[in-house]
C-alpha positions in Angstrom: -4.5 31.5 3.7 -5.0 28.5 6.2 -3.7 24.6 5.5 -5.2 22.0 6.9 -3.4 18.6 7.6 -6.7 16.5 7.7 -4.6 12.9 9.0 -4.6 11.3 11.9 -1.6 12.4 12.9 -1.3 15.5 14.7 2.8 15.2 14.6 2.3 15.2 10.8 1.3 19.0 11.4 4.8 20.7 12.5 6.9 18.8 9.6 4.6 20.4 7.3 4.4 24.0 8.1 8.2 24.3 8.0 8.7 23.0 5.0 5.6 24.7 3.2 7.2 27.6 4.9 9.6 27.4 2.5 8.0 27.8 0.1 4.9 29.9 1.0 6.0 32.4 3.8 2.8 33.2 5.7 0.5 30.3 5.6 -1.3 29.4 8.3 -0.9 25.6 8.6 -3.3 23.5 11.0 -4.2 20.3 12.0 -7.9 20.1 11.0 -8.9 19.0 14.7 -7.7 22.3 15.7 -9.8 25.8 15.7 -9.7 27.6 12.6 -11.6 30.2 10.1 -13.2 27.8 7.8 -13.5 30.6 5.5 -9.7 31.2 5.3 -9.1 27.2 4.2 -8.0 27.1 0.4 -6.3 23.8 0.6 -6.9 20.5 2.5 -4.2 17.7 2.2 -5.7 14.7 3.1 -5.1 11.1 4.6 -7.5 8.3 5.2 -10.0 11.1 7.6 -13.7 11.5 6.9 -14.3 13.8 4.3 -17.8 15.5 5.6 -15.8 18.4 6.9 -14.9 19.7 3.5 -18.2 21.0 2.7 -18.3 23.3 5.1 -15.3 24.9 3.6 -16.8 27.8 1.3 -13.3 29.1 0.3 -11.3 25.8 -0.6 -9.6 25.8 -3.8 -7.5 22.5 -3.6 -7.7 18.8 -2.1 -4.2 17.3 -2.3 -3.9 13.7 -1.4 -0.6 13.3 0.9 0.1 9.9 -0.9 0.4 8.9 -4.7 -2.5 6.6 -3.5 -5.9 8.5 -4.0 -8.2 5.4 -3.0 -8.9 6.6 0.2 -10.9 9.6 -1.5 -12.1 8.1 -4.9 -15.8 7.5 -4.0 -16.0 9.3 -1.0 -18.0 12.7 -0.4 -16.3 15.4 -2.0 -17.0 19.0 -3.4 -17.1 18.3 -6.6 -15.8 21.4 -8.1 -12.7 21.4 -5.9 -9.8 19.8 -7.7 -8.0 16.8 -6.2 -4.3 15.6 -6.7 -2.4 13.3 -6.2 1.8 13.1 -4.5 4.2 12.2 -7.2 7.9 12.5 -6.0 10.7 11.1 -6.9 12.2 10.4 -3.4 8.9 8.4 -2.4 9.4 7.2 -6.1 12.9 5.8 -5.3 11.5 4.6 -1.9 9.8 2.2 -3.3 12.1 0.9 -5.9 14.3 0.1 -2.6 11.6 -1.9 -0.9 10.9 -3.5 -4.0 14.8 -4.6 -5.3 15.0 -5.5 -1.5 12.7 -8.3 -1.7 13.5 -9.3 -5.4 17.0 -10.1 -3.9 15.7 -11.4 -0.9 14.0 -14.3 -2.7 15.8 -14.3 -5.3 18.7 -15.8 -3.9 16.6 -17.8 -1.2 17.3 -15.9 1.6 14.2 -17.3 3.3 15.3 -20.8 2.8 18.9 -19.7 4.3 17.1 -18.0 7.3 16.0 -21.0 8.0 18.2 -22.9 7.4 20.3 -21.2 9.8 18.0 -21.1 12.3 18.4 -25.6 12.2 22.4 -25.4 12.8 22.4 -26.6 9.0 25.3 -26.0 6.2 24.0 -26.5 2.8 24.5 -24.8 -0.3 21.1 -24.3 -2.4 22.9 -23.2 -5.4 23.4 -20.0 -7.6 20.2 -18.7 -9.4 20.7 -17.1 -12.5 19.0 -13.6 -13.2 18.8 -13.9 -16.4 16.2 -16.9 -16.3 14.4 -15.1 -13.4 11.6 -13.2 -15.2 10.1 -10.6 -13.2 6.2 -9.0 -13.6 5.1 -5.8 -12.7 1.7 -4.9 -12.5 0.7 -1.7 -13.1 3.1 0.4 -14.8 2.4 4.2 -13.5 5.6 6.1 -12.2 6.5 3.3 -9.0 6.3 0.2 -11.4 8.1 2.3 -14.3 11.2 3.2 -11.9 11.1 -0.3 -10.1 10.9 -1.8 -13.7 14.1 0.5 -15.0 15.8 -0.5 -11.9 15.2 -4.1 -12.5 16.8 -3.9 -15.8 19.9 -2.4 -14.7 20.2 -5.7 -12.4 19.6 -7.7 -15.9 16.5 -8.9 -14.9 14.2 -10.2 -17.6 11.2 -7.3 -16.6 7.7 -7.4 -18.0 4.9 -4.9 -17.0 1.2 -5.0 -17.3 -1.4 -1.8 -17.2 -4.1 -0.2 -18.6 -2.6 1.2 -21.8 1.1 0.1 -23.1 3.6 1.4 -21.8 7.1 1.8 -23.6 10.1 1.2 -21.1 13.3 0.4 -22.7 14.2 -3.3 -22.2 11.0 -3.9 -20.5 8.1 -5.9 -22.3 4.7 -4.5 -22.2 1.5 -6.3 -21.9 -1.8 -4.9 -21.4 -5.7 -6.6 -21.1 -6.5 -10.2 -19.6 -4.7 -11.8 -22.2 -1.7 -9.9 -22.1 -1.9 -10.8 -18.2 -2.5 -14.6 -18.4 1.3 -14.4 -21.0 2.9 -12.3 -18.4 1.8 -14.0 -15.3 2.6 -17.9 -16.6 6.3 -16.6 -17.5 6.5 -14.2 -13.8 9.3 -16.1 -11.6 8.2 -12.8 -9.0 5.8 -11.0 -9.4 4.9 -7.4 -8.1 2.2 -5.7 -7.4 1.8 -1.5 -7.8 -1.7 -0.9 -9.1 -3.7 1.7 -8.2 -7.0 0.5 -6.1 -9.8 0.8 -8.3 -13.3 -1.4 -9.4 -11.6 -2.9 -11.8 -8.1 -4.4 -9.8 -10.1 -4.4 -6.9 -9.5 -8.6 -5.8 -7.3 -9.3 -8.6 -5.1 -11.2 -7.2 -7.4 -14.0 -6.4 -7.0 -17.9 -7.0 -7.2 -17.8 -10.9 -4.5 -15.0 -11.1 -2.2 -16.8 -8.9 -3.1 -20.3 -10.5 -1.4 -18.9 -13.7 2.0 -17.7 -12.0 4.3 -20.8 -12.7 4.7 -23.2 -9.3 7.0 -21.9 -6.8 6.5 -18.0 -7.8 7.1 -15.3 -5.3 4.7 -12.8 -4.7 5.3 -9.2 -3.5 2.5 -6.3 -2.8 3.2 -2.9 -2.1 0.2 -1.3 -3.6 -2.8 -2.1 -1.5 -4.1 -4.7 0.6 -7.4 -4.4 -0.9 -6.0 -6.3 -4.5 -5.4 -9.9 -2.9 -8.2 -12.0 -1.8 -6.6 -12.7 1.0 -7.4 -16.9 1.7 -6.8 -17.8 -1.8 -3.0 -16.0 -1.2 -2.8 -18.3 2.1 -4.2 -21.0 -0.1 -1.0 -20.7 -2.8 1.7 -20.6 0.0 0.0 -23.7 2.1 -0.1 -25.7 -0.7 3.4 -24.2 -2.1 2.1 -23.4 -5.5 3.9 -20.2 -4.3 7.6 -20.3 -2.6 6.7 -16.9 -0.7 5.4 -13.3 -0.4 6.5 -9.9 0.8 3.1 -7.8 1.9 3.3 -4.5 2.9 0.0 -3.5 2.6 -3.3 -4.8 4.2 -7.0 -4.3 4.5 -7.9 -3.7 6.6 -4.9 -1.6 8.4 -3.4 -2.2 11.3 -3.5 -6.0 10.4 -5.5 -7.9 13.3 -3.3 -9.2 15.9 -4.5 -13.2 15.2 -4.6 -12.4 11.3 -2.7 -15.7 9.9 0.3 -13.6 7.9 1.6 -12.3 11.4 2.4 -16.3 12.1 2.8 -17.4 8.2 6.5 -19.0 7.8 6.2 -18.2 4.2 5.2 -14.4 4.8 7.7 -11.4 5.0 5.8 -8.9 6.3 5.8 -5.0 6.7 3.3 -2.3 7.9 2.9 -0.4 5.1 6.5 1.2 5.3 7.8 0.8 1.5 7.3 4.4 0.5 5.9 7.2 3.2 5.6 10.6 2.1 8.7 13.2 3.1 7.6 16.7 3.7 11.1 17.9 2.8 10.7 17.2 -1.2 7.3 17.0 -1.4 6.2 20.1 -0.3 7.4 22.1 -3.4 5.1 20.4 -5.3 2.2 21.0 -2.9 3.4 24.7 -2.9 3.3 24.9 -6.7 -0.2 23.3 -7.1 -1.8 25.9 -4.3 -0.6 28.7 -6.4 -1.8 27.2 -9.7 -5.4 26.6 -8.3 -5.3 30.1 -7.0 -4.6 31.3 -10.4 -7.4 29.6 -11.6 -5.6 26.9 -13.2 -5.3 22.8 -13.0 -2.9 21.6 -10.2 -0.2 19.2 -11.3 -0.9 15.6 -11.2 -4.7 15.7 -11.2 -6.9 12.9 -10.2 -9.6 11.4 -12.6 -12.4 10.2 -10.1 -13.8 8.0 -12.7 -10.4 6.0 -13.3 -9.6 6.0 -9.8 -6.3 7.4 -9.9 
């Protein structure tokens, strides 16, 4: 049985063949610019490559996305019969609940402002905010905005979440549809972004949507680069409808050298670092999925291609 590590990474390759190892003594793992049987691939684990390749793969049993993202395959060219999955781990899980509390706190008690402030020479005291008047939104409430959301709360954070269907998270309202969005977004003091990339939340956050966040909001994005129209978000913070956003995700990736957020003072920004897979706890998962599609049975944490995710 050969896996292939189809990423652009080739370093990517020797992480995961010791810990899948672990787990399946014997398999051959590869990087899929290496020589190899393509009759003896079962399983591909993919990462933003081109997808041609996996037709020519009369054997494979198993596409296994290497992120909870699955945007970087939904409408691509795929072998239809072949199931795909998705990562769901709780250490990427609590990743990203880390990046996200990190910039809640950061604005929420103005460390931008004292940055700068610091940066003059100057001693002034901008006051205590209270949490309990800072309403927080999530949008999209899949595992990531559920944990960031439970995590909140234990802060005593006022939490709301939005997302296709309601969602029931103790202490944390639930909205769903664009009226549920318009009440959560005019009440969101920060709001966060964790949708999955899809037609529908494709340019979401655009001018309207930010136009209904009360003035002086904060605005943090973690899911994809491809939600925010990206001049109406530059648009917000110019004019200071918005205090300030945290972007760790782009599109297009690597961000262009002269792209106006590299520069923007009211920009914190990070290269899509908030939650990277780890091969250490993931690959039991992967392990477990191989063997149930070799049993002829669905893998854990399927995608559906028509939802996107």
């Amino acid at each position: 049985m050969t896996i292939l590590i189809a990423s652009q990474n080739k370093k990517d390759v020797s992480a995961w063949h010791e810990r899948l190892a672990e787990h399946l003594p014997g398999a051959d793992v590869r990087h899929w610019t290496e020589d190899y049987d393509k009759a003896a691939v079962e399983t591909v684990l993919m990462w933003k490559v081109p997808t041609d390749f996996l037709f020519d793969l009369p054997n494979l049993k198993l596409i296994q996305s290497l992120g909870a993202g699955v945007d970087h395959l939904v409408g691509a060219a795929l072998p239809h019969h072949v199931p795909l999955a998705r990562i769901v781990d709780p250490w990427m899980t609590g990743s990203m609940s880390e990046f996200i509390l990190m910039n809640v706190l950061r604005f929420f008690r103005y460390d931008p402002a004292y940055r700068h402030l610091q940066a003059e020479g100057r001693w002034e005291d901008l006051g205590t905010p209270d949490r309990f008047e800072t309403p927080i939104g999530i949008l999209g409430m899949g595992e990531l905005g559920q944990d960031a959301a439970r995590k909140l709360r234990m802060m005593e954070f006022p939490v709301m979440g939005w997302s296709r269907s309601p969602k029931t998270v103790e202490g944390v309202e639930s909205y769903t549809g664009r009226d549920g969005l318009g009440r959560m977004l005019r009440q969101a003091s920060i709001l966060i972004c964790l949708l999955p990339l899809t037609q529908e939340t494709r340019g979401l956050i655009d001018a309207e949507i930010i136009g209904l966040l009360p003035r002086g909001a904060y605005f943090i994005n973690a899911a994809r680069g491809g939600h925010v129209v990206d001049a109406d978000l530059l648009a917000a913070l110019d004019s200071g409808h918005l205090a300030g956003a945290a972007l760790d995700v782009f599109e297009p990736e690597p961000l262009p050298a002269d792209h106006p957020y590299w520069t923007h003072p009211k920009v914190i920004l990070t290269p899509h670092i908030a939650a990277d897979t780890n091969a250490r706890t993931a690959a039991r998962q992967i392990a477990e999925n191989i063997r149930l599609v070799r049993a002829g049975q669905k893998p854990n944490n399927p995608v559906d291609t028509r939802r996107g995710y």
